[in-house]
C-alpha positions in Angstrom: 0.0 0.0 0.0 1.4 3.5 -0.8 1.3 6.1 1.4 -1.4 8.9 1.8 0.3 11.7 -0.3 1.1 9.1 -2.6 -2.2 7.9 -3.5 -3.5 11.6 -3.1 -1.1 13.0 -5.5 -1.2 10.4 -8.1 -4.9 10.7 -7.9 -5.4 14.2 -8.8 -2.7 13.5 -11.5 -4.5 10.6 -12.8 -7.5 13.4 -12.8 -6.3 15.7 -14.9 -5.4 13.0 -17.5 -8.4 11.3 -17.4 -10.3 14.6 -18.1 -7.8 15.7 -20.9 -8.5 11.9 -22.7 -12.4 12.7 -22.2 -11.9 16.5 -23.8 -9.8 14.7 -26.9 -11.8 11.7 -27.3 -12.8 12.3 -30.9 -11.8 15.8 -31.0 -11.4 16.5 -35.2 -9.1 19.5 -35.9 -11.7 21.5 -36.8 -13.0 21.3 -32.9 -9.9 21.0 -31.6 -8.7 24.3 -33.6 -12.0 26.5 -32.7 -11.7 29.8 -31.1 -15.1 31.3 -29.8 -13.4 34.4 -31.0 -10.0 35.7 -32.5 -8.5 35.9 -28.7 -9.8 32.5 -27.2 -7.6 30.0 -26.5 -8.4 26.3 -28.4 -9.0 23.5 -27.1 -5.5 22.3 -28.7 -3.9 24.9 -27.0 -5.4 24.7 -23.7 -4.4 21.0 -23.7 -1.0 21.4 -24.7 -0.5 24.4 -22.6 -1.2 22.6 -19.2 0.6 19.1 -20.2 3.6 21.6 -21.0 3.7 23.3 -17.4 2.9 19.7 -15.7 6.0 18.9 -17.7 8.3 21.7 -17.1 7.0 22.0 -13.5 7.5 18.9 -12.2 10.6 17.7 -14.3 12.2 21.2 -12.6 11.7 19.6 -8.7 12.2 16.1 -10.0 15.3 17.2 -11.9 14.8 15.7 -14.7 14.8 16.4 -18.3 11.7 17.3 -19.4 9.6 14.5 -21.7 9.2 17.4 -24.2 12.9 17.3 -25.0 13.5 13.5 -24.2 10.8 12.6 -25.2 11.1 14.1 -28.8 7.8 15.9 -28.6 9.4 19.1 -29.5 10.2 17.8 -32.8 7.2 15.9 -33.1 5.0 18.7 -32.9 7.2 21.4 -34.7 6.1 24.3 -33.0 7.3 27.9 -34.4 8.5 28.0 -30.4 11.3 28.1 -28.3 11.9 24.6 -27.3 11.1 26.2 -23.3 7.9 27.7 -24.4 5.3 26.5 -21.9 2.4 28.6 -23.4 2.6 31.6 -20.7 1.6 35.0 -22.0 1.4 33.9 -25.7 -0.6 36.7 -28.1 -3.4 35.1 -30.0 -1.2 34.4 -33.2 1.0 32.4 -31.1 -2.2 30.2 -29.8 -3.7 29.6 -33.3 -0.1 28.6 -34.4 -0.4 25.1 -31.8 -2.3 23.2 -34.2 -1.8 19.6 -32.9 -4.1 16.6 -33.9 -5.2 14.9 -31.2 -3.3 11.7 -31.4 0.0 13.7 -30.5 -1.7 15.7 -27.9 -2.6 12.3 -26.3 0.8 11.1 -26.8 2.6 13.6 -25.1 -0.2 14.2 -22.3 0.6 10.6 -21.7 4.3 10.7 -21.8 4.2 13.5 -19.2 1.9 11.2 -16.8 3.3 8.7 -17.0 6.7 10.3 -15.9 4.9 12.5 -13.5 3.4 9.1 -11.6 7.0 7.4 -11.7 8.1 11.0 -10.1 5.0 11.0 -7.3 5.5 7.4 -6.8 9.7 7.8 -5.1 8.2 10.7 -2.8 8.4 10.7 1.1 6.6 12.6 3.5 9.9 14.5 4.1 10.1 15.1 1.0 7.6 17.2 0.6 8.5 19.6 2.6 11.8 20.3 0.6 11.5 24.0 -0.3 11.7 24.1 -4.2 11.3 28.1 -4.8 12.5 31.3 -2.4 11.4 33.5 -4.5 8.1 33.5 -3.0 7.4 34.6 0.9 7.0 32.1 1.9 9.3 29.7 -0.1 7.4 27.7 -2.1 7.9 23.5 -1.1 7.8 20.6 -2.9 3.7 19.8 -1.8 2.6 23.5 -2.6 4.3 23.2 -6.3 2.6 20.0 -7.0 -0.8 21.0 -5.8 -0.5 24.4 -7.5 0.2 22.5 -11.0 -2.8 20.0 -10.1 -4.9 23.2 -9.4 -3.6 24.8 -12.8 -4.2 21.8 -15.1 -7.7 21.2 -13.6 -8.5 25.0 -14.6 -7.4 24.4 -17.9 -8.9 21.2 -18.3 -12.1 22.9 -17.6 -11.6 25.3 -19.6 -11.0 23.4 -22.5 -14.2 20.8 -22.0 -15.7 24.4 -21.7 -14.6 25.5 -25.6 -15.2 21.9 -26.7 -18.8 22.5 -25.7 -18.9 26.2 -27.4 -17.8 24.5 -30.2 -20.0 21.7 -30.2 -22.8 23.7 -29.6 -21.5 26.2 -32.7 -22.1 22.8 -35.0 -18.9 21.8 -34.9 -19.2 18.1 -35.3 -16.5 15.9 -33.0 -15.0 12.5 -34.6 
């Protein structure tokens, strides 16, 4: 049996990937590439964007390499990026220019779980404690990083099933 956090934290990961597979489940490009208007964010974008800061995130306190680098995503995707471009602050053209299908999406959505349940799995209690950021007052430990990129991809998660439905609603026929 694991321990508490263990089963807590690989929970709400598992979470967040299980609502990312429903948002993509037969998302065509047409539905994952609609905007409700020229500024909104995509559903391919919102997905992306949150498996990329679960990736750069946690790799960063795991200190490891991040699976969009290892893992050949980068490549795989061909972004007009910076290979550390997590999605923060990008202008609309930048949004509109993550154009992913939704086979990739899952791929690297899976990649990045998979490597962040390996990651949960080693913790300790102690470990959790570790302070990962002093930047912030107070420093910012190990448990308050995960839980805040839990809390982030949930948002985004929701936010996407939320322009999957605009879009759904708009006609927009999924697969």
């Amino acid at each position: 049996m694991s321990a508490p956090h263990v089963a807590l934290l690989t929970d709400a990961f598992g979470r967040v990937a299980e609502e990312a597979h429903r948002v993509l489940d037969g998302a065509t490009p047409e539905l994952l590439g609609y905007r409700p208007d020229p500024d909104s964010n995509t559903v391919a974008w919102l997905v992306w964007h949150l498996t990329r800061v679960q990736d750069d995130h946690v790799a960063d306190v795991a200190g490891a390499e991040q699976r969009w680098t290892a893992g050949g995503w980068a490549e795989r995707f061909g972004l007009p990026l910076g290979r550390s471009d997590t999605g923060y602050g990008h202008s609309p053209d930048e949004v509109a220019a993550v154009r992913p299908d939704g086979g990739l999406l899952r791929g690297y959505l899976d990649d990045v779980h998979a490597a962040t349940a390996a990651y949960v799995a080693t913790l300790t209690g102690q470990d959790l404690d570790r302070v990962v950021d002093t930047r912030w007052d107070p420093p910012v430990t190990l448990a308050v990083r995960l839980v805040s990129v839990v809390a982030d991809d949930l948002q985004h998660v929701g936010q996407a099933a939320y322009v999957r439905g605009l879009a759904e609603r708009a006609g927009v026929r999924a697969g």
